[in-house]
C-alpha positions in Angstrom: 0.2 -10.9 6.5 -2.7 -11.1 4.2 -5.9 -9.1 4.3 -9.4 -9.1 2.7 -11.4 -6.5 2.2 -15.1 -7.4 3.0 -17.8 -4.9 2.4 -20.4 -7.2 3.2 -23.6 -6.7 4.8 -22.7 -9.0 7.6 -20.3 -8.0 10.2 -19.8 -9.7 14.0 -19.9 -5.8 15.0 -22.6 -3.7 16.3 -25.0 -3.3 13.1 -25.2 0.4 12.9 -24.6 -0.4 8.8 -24.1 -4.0 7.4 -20.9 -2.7 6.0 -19.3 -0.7 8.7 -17.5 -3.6 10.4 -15.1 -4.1 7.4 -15.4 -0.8 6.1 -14.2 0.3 9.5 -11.0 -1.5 9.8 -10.0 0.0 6.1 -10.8 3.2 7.0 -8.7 3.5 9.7 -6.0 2.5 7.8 -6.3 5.2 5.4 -6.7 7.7 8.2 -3.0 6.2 9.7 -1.7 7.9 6.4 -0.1 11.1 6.4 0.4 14.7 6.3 -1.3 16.4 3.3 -4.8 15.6 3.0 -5.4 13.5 5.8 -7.8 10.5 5.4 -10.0 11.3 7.9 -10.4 14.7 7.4 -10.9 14.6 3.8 -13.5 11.9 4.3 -15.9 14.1 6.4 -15.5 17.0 4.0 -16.6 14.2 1.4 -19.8 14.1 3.4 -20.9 17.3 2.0 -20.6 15.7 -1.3 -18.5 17.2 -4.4 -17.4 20.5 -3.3 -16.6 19.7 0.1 -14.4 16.8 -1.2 -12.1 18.7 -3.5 -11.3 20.6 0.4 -7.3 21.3 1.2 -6.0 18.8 3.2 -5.4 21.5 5.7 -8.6 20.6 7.5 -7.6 17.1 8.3 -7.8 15.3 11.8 -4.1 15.2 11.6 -3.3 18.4 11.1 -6.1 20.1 12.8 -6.8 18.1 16.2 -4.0 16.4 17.0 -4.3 17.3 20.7 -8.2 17.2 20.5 -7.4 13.4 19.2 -6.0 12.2 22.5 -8.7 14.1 24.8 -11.5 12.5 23.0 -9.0 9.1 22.9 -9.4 9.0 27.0 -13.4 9.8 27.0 -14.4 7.3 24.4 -11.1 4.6 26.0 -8.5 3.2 23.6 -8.6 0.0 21.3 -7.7 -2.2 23.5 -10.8 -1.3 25.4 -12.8 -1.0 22.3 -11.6 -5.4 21.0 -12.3 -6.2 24.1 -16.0 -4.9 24.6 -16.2 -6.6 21.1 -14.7 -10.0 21.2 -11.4 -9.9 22.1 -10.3 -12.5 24.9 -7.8 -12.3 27.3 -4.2 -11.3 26.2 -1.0 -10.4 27.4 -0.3 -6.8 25.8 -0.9 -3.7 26.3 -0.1 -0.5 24.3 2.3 2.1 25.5 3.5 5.3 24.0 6.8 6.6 22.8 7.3 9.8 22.2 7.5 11.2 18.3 10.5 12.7 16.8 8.1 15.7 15.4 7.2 17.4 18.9 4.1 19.0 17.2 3.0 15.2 16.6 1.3 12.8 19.1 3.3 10.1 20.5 3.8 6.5 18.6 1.4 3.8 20.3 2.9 0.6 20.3 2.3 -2.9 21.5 4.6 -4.0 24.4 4.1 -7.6 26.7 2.2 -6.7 29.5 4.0 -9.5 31.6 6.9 -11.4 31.2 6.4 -13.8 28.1 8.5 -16.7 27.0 9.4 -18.2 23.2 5.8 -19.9 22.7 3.4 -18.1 24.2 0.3 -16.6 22.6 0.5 -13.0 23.1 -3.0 -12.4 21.8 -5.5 -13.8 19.6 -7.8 -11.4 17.2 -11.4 -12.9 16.2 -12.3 -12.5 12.8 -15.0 -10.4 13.7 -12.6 -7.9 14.3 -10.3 -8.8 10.9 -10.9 -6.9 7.6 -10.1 -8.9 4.8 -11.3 -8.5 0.8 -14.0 -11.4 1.4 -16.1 -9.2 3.7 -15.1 -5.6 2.0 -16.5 -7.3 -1.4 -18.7 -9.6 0.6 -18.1 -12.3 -2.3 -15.1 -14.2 -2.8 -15.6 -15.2 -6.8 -16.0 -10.9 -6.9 -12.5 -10.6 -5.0 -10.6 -13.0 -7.1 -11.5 -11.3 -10.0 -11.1 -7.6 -9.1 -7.5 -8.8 -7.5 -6.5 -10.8 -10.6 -7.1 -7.9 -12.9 -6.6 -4.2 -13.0 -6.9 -3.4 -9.1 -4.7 -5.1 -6.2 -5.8 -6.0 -2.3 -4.6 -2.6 -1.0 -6.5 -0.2 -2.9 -9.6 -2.1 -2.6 -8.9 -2.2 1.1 -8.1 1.2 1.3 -11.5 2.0 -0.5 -13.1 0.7 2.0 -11.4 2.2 4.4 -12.2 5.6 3.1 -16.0 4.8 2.7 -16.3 3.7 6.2 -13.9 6.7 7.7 -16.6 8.8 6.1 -19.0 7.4 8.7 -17.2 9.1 11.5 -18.3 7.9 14.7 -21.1 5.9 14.1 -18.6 3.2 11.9 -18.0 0.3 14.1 -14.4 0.7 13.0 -14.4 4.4 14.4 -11.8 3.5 17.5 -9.3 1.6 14.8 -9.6 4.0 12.6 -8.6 7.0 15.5 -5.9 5.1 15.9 -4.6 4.7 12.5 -5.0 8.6 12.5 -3.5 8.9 16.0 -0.3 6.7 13.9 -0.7 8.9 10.5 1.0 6.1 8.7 4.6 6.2 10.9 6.3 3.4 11.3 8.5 2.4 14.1 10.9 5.2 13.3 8.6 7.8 13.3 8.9 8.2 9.4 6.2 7.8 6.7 6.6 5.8 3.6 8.8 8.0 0.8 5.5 7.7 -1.5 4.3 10.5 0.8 7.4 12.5 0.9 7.9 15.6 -1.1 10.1 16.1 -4.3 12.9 18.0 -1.9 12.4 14.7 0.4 12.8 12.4 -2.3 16.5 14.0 -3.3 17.4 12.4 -0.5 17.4 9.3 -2.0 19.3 10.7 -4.8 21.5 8.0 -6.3 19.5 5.1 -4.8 17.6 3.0 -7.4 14.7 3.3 -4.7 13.9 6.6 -5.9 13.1 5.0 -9.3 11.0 2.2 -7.1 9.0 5.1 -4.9 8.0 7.1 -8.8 7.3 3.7 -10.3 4.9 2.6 -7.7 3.2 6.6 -7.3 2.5 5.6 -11.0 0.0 2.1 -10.1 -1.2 3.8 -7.4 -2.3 6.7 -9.5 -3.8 3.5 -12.1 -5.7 2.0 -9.5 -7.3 5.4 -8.8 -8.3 5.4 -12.3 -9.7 2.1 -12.1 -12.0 2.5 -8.7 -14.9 3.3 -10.2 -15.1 -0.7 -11.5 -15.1 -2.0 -8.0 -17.8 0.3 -7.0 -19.9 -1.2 -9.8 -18.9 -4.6 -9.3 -18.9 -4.9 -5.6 -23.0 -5.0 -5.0 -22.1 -4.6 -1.0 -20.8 -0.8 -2.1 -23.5 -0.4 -4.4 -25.8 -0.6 -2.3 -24.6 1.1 0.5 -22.7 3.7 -1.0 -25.5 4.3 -4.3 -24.5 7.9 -5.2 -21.1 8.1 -3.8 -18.8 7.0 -6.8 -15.6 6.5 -5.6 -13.0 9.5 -8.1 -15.9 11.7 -7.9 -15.7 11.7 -4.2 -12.0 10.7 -3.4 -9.7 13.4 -4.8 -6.7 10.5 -5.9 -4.4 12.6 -2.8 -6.8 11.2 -0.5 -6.8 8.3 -2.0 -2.6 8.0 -2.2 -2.7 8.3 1.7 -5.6 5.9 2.2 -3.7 3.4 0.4 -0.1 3.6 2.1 -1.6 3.7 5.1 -3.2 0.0 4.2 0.3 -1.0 2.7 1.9 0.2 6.2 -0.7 -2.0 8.3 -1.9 -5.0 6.1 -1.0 -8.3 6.9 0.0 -11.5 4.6 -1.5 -14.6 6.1 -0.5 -18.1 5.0 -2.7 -21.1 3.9 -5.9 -19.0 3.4 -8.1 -18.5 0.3 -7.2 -15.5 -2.1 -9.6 -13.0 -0.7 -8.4 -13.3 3.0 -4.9 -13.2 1.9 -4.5 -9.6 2.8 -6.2 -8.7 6.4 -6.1 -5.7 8.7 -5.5 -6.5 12.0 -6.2 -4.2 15.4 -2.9 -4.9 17.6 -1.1 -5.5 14.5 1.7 -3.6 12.6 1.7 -0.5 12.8 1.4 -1.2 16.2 3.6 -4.0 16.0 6.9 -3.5 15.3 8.7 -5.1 12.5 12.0 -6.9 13.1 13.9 -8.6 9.6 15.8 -11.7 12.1 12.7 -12.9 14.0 10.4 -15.5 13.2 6.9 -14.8 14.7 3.9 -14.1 12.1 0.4 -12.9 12.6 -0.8 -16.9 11.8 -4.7 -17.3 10.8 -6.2 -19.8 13.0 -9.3 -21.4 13.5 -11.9 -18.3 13.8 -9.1 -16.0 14.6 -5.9 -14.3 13.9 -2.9 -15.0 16.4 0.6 -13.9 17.8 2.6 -16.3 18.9 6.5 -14.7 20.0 9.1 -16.2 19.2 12.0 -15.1 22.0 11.0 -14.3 25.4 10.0 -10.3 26.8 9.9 -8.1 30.2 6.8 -6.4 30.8 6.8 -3.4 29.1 8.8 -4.7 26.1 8.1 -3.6 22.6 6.9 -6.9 21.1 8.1 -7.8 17.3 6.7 -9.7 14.2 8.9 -10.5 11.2 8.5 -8.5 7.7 9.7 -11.4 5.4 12.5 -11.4 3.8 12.1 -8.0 2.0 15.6 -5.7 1.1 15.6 -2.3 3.2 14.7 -0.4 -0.4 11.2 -2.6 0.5 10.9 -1.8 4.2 11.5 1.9 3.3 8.7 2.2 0.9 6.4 0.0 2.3 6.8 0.8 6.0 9.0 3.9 6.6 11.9 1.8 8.1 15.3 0.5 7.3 16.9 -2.1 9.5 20.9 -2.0 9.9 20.7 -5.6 10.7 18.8 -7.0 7.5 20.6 -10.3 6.0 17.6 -9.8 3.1 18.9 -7.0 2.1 20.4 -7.0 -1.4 21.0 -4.8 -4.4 20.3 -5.4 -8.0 23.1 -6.2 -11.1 21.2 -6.2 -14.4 23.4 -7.6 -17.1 21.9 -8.4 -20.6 23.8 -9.9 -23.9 24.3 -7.7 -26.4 21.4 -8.3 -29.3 23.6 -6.4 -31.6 26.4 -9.2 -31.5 26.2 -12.1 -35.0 27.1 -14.6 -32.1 24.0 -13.3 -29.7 21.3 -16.2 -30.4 24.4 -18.8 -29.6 25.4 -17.3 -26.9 21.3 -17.3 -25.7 21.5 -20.8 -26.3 24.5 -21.3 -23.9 23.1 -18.9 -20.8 19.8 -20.3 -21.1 21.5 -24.1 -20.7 23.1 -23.0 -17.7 20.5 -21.2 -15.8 20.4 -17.8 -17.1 18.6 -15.4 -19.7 19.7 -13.0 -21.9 19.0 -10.2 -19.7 19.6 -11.6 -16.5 19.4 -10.4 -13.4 21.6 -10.9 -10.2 21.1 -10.2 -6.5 23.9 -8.7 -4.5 23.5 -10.0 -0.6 24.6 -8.0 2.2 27.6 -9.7 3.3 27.7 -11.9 0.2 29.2 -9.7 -2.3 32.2 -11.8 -3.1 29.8 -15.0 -3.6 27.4 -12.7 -6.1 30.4 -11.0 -8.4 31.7 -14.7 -8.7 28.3 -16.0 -9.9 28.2 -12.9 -12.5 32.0 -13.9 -14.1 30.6 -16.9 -16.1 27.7 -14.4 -17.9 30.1 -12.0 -18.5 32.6 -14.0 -19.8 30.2 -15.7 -22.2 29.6 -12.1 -23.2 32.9 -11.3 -24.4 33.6 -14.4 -26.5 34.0 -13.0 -30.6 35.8 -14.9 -32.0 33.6 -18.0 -33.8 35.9 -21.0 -32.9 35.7 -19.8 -29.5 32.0 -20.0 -29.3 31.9 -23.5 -30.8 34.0 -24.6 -28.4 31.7 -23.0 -25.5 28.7 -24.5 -27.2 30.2 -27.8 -27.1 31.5 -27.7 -23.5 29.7 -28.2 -20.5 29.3 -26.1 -17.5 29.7 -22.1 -16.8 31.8 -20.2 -19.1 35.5 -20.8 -17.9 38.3 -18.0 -18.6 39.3 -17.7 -22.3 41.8 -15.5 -22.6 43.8 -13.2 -20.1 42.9 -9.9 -22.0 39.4 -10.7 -21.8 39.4 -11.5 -18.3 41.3 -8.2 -17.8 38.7 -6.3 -20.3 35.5 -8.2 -18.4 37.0 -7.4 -15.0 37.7 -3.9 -15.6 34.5 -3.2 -17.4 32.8 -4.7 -13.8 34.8 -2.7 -11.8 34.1 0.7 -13.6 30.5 0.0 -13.5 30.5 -0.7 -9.4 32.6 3.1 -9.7 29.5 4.8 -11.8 26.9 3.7 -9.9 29.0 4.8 -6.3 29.9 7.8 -7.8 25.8 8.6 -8.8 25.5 9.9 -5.0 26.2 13.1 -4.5 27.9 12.0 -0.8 30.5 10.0 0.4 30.4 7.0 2.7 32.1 9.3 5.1 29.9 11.9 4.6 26.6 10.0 5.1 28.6 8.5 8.5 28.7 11.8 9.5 25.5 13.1 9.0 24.1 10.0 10.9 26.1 11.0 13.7 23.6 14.1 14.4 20.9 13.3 16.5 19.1 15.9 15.8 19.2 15.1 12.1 15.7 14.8 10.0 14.1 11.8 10.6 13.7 11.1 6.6 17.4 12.2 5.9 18.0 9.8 8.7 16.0 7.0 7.3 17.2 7.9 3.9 20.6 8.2 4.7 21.0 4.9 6.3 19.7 3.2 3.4 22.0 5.0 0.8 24.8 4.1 3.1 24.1 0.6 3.2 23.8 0.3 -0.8 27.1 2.1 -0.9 28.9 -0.6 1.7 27.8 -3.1 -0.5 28.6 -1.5 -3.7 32.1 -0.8 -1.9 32.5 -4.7 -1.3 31.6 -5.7 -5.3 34.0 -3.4 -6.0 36.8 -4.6 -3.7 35.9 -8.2 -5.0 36.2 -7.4 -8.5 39.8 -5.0 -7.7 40.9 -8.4 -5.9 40.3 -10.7 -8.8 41.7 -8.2 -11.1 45.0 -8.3 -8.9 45.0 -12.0 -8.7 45.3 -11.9 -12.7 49.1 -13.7 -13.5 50.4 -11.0 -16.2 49.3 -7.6 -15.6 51.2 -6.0 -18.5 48.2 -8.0 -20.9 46.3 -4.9 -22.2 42.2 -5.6 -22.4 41.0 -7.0 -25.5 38.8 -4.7 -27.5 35.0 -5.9 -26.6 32.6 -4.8 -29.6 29.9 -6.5 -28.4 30.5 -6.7 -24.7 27.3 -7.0 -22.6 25.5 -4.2 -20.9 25.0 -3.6 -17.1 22.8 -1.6 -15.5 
């Protein structure tokens, strides 16, 4: 699902501001976000310019009106309501609630088929007048290529727009999408925000998990495209002019701007077959009200004038209606959209091995991983279900690793193919040096498989220990199965009285 952020003058919407139609759709996105400082809230205070902007996120819509947010949701009428007075046609949805695992929170809205559907049909169809998209945000698609190509990315000039327009309040066009990205405060379909909103305590639970790495490593780009918002302001003439004394760190605190711009990673959508600047669009009805499902095969599909949902499997009335999330690992889903999915067959962990540059034979044995298909630090995928088939595609590398001796390596360079056992010591040495690493990374959580089984058995466990927890448990399953593999092949060995061979130069995993 692609989206482009427009902040052009012209919008299909109601011209209260040329630039409220796009500006709008962002906005609410960032107001979806989360707890601390909420979007919304932080954009009125910004309304009465620096001091009120650097205000404690305590004074948020989120925190402060959740109630008030659902009174003022059945006087003003929901989205729905709100596409159709505005271009929507006809559909066959309709948005119900579930009820939120944090009572103090307003229920989940979701979009479920409002009559029976079959494989085929159109659920609904979204004009573009109701699409944000980088091309009307920056009103200039040569001005979107080249913001997106260098030091800022779709989201956070999405998300600035979405914080200019949420600072119009009511009179944006976007103001009911927006209420309901706020109503949504960035959850996904289990209730659960993205762990780059999650406190340090929160994050421990992720302890062991190279995802935890993945969530600090992406708070740092956010934190650089924060620094770098002030050059969209100057370059995009559509903000300029509409926004002439309101430059974007002075009157975003970067908090504000953290939530704003997980709440557009939550919701954005990556369509196919369209130009760079409508790559990335925000779509009303669309995740997070959609629900995202890793072994279907509908898409939010641009068509002519208009954004679509075809389904792919057939639903009762009432049914929660699902769009695929590409084939992403769980370590993606959680960060990006608060979710992992038990069924995922994209889910995969990460083997980096790399030859060792200290070794006299390393440039040779380059030469020979590069011939067949590999590079001197190389990394390998580890499917769910398809550990077996990934430890037997790492042997060859490692093998080639642990040659030493010189004749040995001429002979590998002028042979053919993958690396073939040499010698039974270094397959015992190779194997052994696999199987301990697949023991030190299982043994880097600080619980058990057993333990984490339990723990999920509560039901009245914390939804991000929950979330957290069933992603850590699947990396250990499949960590579990590499290290069966590699226990089998080390069993299969003919002489197991061979001692391993000394491995100066062995390579390095990680």
């Amino acid at each position: 699902m692609e989206a482009s952020c427009s902040f052009p003058t012209k919008c299909v919407s109601p011209p209260i501001r040329s630039l409220p139609h796009p500006l709008s759709t962002a906005s609410k996105v960032s107001i979806s976000l989360h707890k601390t400082p909420n979007f919304g809230s932080s954009l009125r205070f910004v309304r009465r310019r620096s001091s009120s902007c650097l205000a404690s996120g305590s004074d948020t819509l989120i925190a402060g009106s959740r109630e008030v947010v659902s009174r003022k949701e059945e006087q003003v009428g929901d989205l729905k309501s709100w596409m159709h007075k505005n271009g929507l046609p006809p559909c066959k949805v309709v948005l119900k609630d579930k009820p939120s695992l944090d009572v103090k929170l307003s229920p989940i809205h979701f979009v479920a088929a409002s009559e029976d559907l079959q494989a085929g049909d159109v659920a609904f169809s979204v004009p573009n007048s109701l699409v944000v998209t980088l091309e009307r945000v920056l009103g200039n698609e040569s001005i979107a290529e080249l913001l997106t190509t260098n030091k800022l990315s779709e989201l956070a000039c999405l998300a600035l727009y979405l914080m200019y327009e949420k600072k119009e309040g009511k009179t944006s066009f976007w103001y009911p999408y927006i209420r309901e990205l706020d109503r949504q405060r960035g959850r996904g379909q289990l209730a659960v925000e993205s762990p780059l909103l999650w406190s340090e305590a929160e994050l421990a639970y992720l302890t062991g998990s190279p995802t935890k790495a993945e969530v600090l490593e992406r708070a740092e780009g956010i934190k650089r495209e924060y620094n770098e918002l002030d050059t969209v302001w100057f370059m995009a003439g559509s903000l300029f002019q509409q926004y002439p004394y309101d430059i974007p760190t002075e009157a975003f605190p970067f908090e504000i701007f953290k939530q704003a711009f997980v709440a557009v990673q939550s919701c954005v959508v990556h369509l196919q077959k369209v130009s760079l600047a409508r790559r990335f669009a925000l779509v009303p009805l669309g995740p997070p009200l959609l629900a995202y499902c890793s072994n279907c095969k509908a898409m939010l599909t641009a068509v002519d004038g208009a954004v679509e949902l075809v389904v792919d499997r057939p639903y009762k009335a009432g049914e929660s209606i699902v769009v695929w999330c590409g084939p992403q690992p769980n370590s993606k889903l959680l960060i990006n959209y608060g979710f992992v999915d038990e069924d995922n067959s994209y889910d995969r962990l990460v083997v980096e091995a790399a030859l060792n540059t200290e070794d006299p034979q390393y440039q040779n044995k380059r030469m020979v991983a590069q011939r067949n298909g590999k590079l001197s630090i190389q990394v390998f995928q580890v499917y769910k279900g398809r550990e077996k088939e990934a430890v037997a595609d790492m042997l060859p590398y490692l093998r080639l690793g642990y040659v030493s001796d010189s004749s040995e390596m001429e002979s590998v360079i002028s042979s053919q193919g993958p690396i073939c056992l040499v010698s039974a010591c270094m397959e015992r040495a190779m194997l052994d040096q696999l199987a301990d690493y697949f023991k030190i990374r299982l043994a880097g959580y600080p619980t058990t498989l057993a333990e984490d089984e339990a723990l999920l058995a509560d039901s009245k466990l914390n939804p991000k220990k929950r979330v957290a927890t069933q992603l850590v448990c699947l990396e250990k399953k499949m960590l579990n199965a590499c290290l069966q593999a590699t226990v089998e092949l080390i069993n299969q060995l003919p002489d197991h009285t061979v001692s391993p061979c000394p491995a100066p130069y062995a390579p390095l995993l990680k």
